[in-house]
N, C-alpha and C positions, 0 to 999 in steps of 0.2 A: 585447615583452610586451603592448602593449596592441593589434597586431594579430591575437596570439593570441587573446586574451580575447576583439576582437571576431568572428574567426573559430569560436569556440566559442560564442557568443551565438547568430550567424547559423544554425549548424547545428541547434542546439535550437531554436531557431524555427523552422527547416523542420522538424523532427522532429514538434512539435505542430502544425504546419497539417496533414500528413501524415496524422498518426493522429488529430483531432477530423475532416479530410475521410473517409477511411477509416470511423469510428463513425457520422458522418452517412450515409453512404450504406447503412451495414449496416442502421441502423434502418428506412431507405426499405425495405429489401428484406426486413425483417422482417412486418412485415403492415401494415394499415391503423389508421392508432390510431380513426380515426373506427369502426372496426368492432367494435374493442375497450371505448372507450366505451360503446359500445351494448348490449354486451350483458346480461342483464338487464333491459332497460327496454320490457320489450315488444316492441308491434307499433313499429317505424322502418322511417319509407319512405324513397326516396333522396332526396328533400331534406331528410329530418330529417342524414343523413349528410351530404352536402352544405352543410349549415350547421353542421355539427360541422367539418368541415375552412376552411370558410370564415375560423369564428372562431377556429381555432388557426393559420392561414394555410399548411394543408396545401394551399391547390388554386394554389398560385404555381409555380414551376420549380424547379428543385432548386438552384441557381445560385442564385436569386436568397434562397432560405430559408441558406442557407449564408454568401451577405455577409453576410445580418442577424443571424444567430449573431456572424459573426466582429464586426462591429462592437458587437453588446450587451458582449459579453468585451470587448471594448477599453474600455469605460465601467463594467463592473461588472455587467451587465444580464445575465445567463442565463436568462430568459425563464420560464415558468412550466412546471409540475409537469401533467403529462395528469392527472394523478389527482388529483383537488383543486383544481387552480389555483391554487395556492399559490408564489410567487417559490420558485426554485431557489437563489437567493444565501441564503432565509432558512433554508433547509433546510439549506445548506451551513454557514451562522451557527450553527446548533443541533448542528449534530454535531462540530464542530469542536474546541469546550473537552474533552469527551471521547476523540474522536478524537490530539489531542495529548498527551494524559494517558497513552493507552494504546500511545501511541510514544515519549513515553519514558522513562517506564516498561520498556516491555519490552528498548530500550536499554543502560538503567541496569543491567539484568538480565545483560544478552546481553554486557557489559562486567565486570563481576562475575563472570561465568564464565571469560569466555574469555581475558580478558589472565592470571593466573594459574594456569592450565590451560597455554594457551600459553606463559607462561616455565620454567615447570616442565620440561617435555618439550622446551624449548631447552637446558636445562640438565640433563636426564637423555639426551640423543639416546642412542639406541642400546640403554638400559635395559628394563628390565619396563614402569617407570612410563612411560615414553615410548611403545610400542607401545599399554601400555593407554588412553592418552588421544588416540591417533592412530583408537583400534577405534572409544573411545566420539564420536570428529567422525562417523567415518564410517558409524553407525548413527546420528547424530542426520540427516545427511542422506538417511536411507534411511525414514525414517519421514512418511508425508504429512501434514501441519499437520490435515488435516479427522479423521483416524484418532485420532493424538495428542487433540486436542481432544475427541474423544467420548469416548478411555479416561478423563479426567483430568474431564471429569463421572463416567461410571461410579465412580471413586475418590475424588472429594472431593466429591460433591456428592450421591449416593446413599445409599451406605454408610456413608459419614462427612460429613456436612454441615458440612466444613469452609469450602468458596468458594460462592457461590452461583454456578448454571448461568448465568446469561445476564440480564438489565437491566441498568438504570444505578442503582442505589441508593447511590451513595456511591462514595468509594476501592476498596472490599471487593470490589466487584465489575470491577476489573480486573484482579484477580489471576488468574481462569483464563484469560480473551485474553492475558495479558501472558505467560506460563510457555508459552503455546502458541506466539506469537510470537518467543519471546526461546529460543526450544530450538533454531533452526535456525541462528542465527546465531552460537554460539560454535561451530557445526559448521564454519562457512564461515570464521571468524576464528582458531581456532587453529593450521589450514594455513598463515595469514598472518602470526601471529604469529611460529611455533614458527622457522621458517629466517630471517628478519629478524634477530629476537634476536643471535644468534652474530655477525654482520656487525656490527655494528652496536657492540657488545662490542668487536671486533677494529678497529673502522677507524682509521686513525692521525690525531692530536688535532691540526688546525695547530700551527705553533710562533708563538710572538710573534713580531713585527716587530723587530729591533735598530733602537735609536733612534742 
């Protein structure tokens, strides 16, 4: 067991060096941030650019900007924001208490649906009500999260100002990210559910031990 565990440790650590190496270099090949700073501010000659990278430490090798990510992440450090200059940990700090709220939240949601949906049509296979909850997974996975999310402002937030569109003003306003999130996942859970159940039902129960 615990060469498992460390062999699954191992692997997801390569996975995240992989893909923050992989974002790091997409960004390199995305443009110049010193060019995008700039823009707006005028007349900028190349040493104004040049001291724009200097001071974000754009002008070092790509190697060598990438240990230094990797070692601030080992201490906590993610380095500052191009836009603002603002710590990246303090940004992360701030969205974070909402950000958990509205996972789980929409969880709590996506479990509410779907384990009772899914016992249901474990227990009807082959019925009406079984095909009918099998249609509705498989239109909740046919519908794009961005699509959903605009009809369900058009519907509760226009017409009917039931949730508000979009801030953070409280609980109240997790409720349309959370119905938007939490729709696709009883679609993917009740598939999981529904054939488990029956097994599960049927498996045979050890016997005790004669003393």
């Amino acid at each position: 067991m615990g060469a498992f565990i460390l062999k699954r440790v191992l692997q997801a650590l390569f996975v995240v060096l992989v893909v923050t190496l992989f974002v790091a270099y997409a960004v390199q090949l995305s443009g110049d941030p010193a060019l995008m700073l700039s823009q707006g501010a005028g007349s900028v000659t190349e040493q104004d650019l040049q001291n724009i990278r200097a001071g974000l430490g754009l002008d070092r090798p790509f190697v060598v900007q990438y240990a230094d990510f990797v070692r601030g992440v080992l201490v906590g450090d993610f380095g500052n924001s191009f836009m603002g200059g603002t710590p990246v940990s303090r940004l992360i700090a701030d969205a974070l208490p909402a950000t958990l709220a509205l996972a789980s939240l929409s969880l709590l949601l996506s479990v509410l649906v779907s384990v009772p949906l899914g016992i249901q049509a474990a227990v009807k296979q082959g019925k009406g009500i079984d095909q009918v909850i099998r249609i509705f997974s498989l239109v909740g996975l046919s519908f794009p999260n961005f699509w959903l999310a605009i009809m369900l402002v058009l519907l509760l937030s226009i017409p009917f100002p039931i949730l508000p569109p979009s801030g953070w003003d409280g609980p109240v306003t997790l409720g349309m990210p959370a119905l938007t999130i939490a729709r696709i996942l009883p679609a993917t859970n009740v598939p999981l559910v529904r054939p488990e159940l029956p097994r599960t039902l049927v498996a045979p129960h050890p016997t005790a031990a004669p003393h």
